[in-house]
C-alpha positions, 0 to 999 in steps of 0.5 A, spaced: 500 500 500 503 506 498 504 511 504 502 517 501 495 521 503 489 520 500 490 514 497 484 511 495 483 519 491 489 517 488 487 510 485 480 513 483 483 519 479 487 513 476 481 509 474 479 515 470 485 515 466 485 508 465 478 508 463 479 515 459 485 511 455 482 505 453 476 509 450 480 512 447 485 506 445 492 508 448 496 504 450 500 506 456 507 506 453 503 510 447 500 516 453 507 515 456 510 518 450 504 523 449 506 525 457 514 525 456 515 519 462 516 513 462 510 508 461 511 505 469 509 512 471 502 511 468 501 505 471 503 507 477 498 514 477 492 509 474 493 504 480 494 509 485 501 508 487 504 515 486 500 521 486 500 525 480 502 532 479 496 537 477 500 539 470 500 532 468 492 531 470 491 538 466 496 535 460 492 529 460 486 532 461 487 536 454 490 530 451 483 526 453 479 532 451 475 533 457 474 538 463 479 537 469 474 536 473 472 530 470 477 526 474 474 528 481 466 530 479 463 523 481 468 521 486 464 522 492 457 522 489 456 513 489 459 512 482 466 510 486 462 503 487 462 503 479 470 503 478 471 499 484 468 493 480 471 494 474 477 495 478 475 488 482 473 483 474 481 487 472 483 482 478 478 478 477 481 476 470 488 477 473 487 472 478 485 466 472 491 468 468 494 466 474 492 460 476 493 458 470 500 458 469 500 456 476 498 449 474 504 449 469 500 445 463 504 447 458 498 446 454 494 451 457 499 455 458 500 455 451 493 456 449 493 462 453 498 466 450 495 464 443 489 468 445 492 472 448 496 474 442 491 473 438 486 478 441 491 483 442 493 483 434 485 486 434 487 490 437 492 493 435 489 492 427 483 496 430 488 503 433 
């Protein structure tokens, strides 16, 4: 759990980047280089772990094409349990890829990452 204050504002903000930036098809190596960072700097805003510095969040919000405000206006008015849930099928889904390479089926494995490949090439063909 990171140590600074105001964690769990942090990781919300971060939802709303994460969900911006997949509407829009970005990857994170991609809105990194549109922010002049690293890409381990986006994943760390958009789980929470740092905070992010408000140039960046007005930056990004120019990039998004959306108000400032749209990273906070709904963080205390019930949609919270909204991004929460995305955020628990994400390690829903995290969690089964794991068990399954925790079986060490080659098989299955190798199944997996054929999936997943192939559902990545579409969506990389569609960007």
């Amino acid at each position: 759990m990171p140590k600074h204050k105001n964690y769990e504002l942090f990781k919300y903000i971060g939802l709303k980047i994460r969900i911006k930036r997949r509407e829009l098809n970005l990857s994170q190596e991609k809105l990194a280089e549109m922010l002049n960072v690293a890409y381990t700097q986006v994943y760390n805003y958009e789980t929470g772990k740092f905070k992010i510095p408000l140039d960046y969040l007005m930056e990004l919000a120019d990039i998004f094409k959306v108000d400032l405000n749209y990273f906070l206006s709904d963080y205390n008015a019930g949609t919270k349990l909204k991004f929460e849930n995305e955020n628990k099928e994400y390690n829903k889904t995290i969690g089964m890829v794991k068990e399954i390479y925790n079986l060490n089926d080659e098989n299955l494995i190798y199944l997996l990452k054929k999936s997943v490949e192939s559902i990545y090439n579409i969506v990389k063909a569609k960007k």
